[in-house]
C-alpha positions, 0 to 999 in steps of 0.5 A: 402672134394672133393679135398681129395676124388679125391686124395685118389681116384687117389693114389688107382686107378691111378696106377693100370690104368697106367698099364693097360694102359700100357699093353693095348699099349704093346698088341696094338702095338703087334697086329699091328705088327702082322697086318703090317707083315700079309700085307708085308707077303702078299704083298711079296706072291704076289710080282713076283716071276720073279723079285725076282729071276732076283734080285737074279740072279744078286747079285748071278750070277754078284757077286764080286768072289773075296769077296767070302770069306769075305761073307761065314766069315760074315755068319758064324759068325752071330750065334757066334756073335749074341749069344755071344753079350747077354752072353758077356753082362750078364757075364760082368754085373755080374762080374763087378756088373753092373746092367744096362749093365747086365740088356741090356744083358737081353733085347738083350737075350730076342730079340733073343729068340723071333726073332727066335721064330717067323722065326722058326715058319714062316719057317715051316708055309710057308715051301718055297724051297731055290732058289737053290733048285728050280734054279740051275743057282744059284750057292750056295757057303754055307749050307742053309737046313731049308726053305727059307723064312724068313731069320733066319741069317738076323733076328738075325743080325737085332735083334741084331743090333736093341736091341743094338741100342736101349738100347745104342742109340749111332752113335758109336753103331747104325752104325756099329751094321747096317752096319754088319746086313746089310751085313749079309742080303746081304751076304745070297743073294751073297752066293745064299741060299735067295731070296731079300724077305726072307732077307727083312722079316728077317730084319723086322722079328728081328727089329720088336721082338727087338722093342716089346721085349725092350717095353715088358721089360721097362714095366716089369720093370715099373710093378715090381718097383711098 
């Protein structure tokens, strides 16, 4: 009689807990990332000024001037790439009735709304001038309007690359998707329109909104088939 309570007991109680459980580390993990920004944020706030700019001066002022071009291409089509990978996903999931590749094309999608989300509001809330603006030895070679700090070309890139690495955890995806987010982020320091901080956040930025919004839909999905 003990055992058959404790059974009806766990088929009716279990798994509301499993997701409250689950919900609960979904807000945990949530709030230590917001913890671990807050202290890089301050971290990078308190870091010298003098060494960030001396490293921008070198990357910037020291530059290869030959790949100049190859930069300004790479950065010009961080949004045409970032925004076409989901929408390519999606439609390509659609049309051939692939639920999984469709479903990725979500995840992707829904890393870059939070990943610009969050610069957009720091951007704003921070309101740090471009280093152009306030060094005019850096020698801006492409349009750079909204705050510095963080960097929104880097973050989607990074967001990008990590959702991608995640839902298709392959060497052949997770190495070239690094390597162009990688470059991206460098690409904003060589053409002078970020300091080495505001790329840094930016990374962290769209890989920490891929990894929560990856989370966030592994538990939706867990939610709705119950």
């Amino acid at each position: 009689m003990l055992i058959n309570n404790t059974i009806t007991m766990c088929h009716t109680e279990c798994p509301p807990e499993r997701s409250r459980r689950t919900e609960s580390n979904i807000k945990n993990r949530l709030i230590k990332y917001i913890i671990i920004f807050t202290l890089l944020f301050f971290s990078f706030n308190s870091f010298s000024q003098n060494s960030d700019i001396e490293l921008l001066r070198k990357i910037n002022l020291n530059r290869n001037r030959n790949l100049d071009g190859t930069f300004k291409f790479i950065t010009d089509q961080t949004g045409t790439v970032g925004f076409s990978t989901p929408i390519i996903m999606i439609g390509a999931g659609l049309v051939f009735k692939d639920s999984t590749l469709k479903h990725n094309g979500y995840v992707v999608g829904a890393s870059l709304v939070v990943s610009s989300a969050i610069s957009t509001i720091l951007k704003w809330s921070v309101n740090r001038k471009r280093p152009f603006e306030t060094y005019p030895e850096i020698e801006k070679l492409t349009s750079g309007g909204s705050p510095s700090f963080p960097s929104g070309h880097t973050s989607m890139a990074f967001s990008t690359a990590t959702s991608l690495s995640l839902v298709y955890p392959k060497w052949y995806v997770i190495t070239p998707s690094f390597l162009w987010a990688s470059s991206v982020g460098y690409s904003r320091m060589h053409l002078g329109v970020h300091y080495p901080s505001d790329v840094v956040v930016g990374a962290l930025v769209g890989a920490g909104s891929a990894y929560l919004s990856y989370k966030a839909q592994k538990w939706l999905n867990k939610k709705h088939k119950k």
